[in-house]
C-alpha positions as CSV (number, residue, x, y, z in Angstrom):
1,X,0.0,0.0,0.0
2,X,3.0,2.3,0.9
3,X,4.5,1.8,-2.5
4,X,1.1,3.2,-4.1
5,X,0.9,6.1,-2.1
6,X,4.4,6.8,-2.9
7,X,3.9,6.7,-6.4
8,X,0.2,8.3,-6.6
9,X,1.8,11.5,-4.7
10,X,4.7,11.3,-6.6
11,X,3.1,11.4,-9.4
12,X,1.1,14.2,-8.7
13,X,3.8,16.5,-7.4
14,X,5.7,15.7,-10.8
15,X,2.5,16.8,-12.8
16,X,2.5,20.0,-10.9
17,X,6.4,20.6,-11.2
18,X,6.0,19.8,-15.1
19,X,3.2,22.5,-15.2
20,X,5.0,24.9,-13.0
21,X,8.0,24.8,-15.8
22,X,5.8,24.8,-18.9
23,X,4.4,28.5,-17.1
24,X,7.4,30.0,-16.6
25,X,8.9,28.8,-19.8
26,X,7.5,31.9,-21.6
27,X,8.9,34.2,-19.5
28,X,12.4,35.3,-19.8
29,X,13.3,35.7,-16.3
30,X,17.1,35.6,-15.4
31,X,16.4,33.2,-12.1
32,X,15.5,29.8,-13.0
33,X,12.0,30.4,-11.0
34,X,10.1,27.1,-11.8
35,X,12.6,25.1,-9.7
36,X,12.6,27.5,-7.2
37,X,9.1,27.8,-6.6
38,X,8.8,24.0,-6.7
39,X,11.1,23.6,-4.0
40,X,10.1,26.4,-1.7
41,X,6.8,24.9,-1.8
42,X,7.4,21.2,-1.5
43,X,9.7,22.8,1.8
44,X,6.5,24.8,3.0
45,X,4.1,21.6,2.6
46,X,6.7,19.3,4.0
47,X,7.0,21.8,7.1
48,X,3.5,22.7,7.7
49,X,2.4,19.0,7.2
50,X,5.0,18.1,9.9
51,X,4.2,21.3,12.1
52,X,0.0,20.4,12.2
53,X,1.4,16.7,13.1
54,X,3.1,17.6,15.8
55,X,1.0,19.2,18.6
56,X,-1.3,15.7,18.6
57,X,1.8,13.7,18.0
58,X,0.0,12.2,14.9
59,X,2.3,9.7,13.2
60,X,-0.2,9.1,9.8
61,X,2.4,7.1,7.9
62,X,-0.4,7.0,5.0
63,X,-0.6,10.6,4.6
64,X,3.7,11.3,5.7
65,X,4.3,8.6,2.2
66,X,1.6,10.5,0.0
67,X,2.3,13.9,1.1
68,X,6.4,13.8,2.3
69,X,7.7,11.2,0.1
70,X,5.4,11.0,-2.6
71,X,4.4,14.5,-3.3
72,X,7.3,16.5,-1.7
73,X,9.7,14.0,-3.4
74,X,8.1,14.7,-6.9
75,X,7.5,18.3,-6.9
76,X,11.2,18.6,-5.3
77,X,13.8,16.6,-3.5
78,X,15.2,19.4,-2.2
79,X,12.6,19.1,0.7
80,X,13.7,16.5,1.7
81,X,17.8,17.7,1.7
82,X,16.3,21.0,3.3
83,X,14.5,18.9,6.4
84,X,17.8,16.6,6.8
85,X,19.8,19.1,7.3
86,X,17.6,21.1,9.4
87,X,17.3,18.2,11.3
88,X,21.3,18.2,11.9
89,X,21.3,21.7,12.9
90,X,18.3,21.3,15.1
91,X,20.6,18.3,16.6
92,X,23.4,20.5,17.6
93,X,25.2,19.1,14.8
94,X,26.4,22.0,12.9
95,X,29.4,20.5,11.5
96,X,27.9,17.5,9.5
97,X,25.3,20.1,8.6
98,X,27.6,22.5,7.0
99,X,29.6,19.4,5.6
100,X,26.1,17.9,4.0
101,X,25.4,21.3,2.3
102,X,28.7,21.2,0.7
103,X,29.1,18.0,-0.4
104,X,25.4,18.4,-2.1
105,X,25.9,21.3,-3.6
106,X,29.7,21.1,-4.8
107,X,29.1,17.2,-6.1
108,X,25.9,18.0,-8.0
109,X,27.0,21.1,-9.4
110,X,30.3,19.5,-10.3
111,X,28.2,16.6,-12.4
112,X,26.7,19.1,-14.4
113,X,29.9,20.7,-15.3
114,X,31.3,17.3,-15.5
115,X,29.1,15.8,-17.9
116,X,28.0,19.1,-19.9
């Protein structure tokens, strides 16, 4: 059942990413907006979903796979590198957060130039 949440959500959230690049794709806009708004707002679902969880310490693993992994992961993956490393800062563990930001950002940027 997990597996078809997964993919249902995912699905979704990679619909609305697709649409959220064919809008912007008229505009000649120097910042590459579509992927930013997609991952600000998988970020601000995947926070708020957690945030209304919290106060009733609901654990819905249904609605965390369609929503977090399914829909977050589709629209962006970069909620889910955003609430990691939050989660290493918010664990006192600054260093391995710093270290996960670089190692992201330099590796994956470095692909790209790598394989251009």
């Amino acid at each position: 059942m997990n597996f078809i949440l997964v993919f249902l959500g995912g699905g979704i959230g990679c619909v609305i990413r697709y649409c959220i690049g064919l809008f912007f794709q008229k505009t000649s806009l120097s910042l590459p907006w579509a992927t930013l708004i997609s991952n600000i707002s998988a970020c601000f679902i995947f926070a708020i979903v957690l945030w209304l969880s919290q106060p009733k310490n609901i654990n819905n693993t249904q609605l965390h796979m369609f929503l977090l992994i399914g829909f977050c992961g589709g629209l962006s993956t970069f909620s889910s590198f955003g609430y990691e490393t939050f989660l290493l800062f918010n664990h006192g563990l600054f260093f391995y957060a710093l270290l996960n930001m670089i190692i992201t950002t330099v590796i994956s940027l470095s692909l790209f130039y790598l394989f251009k």
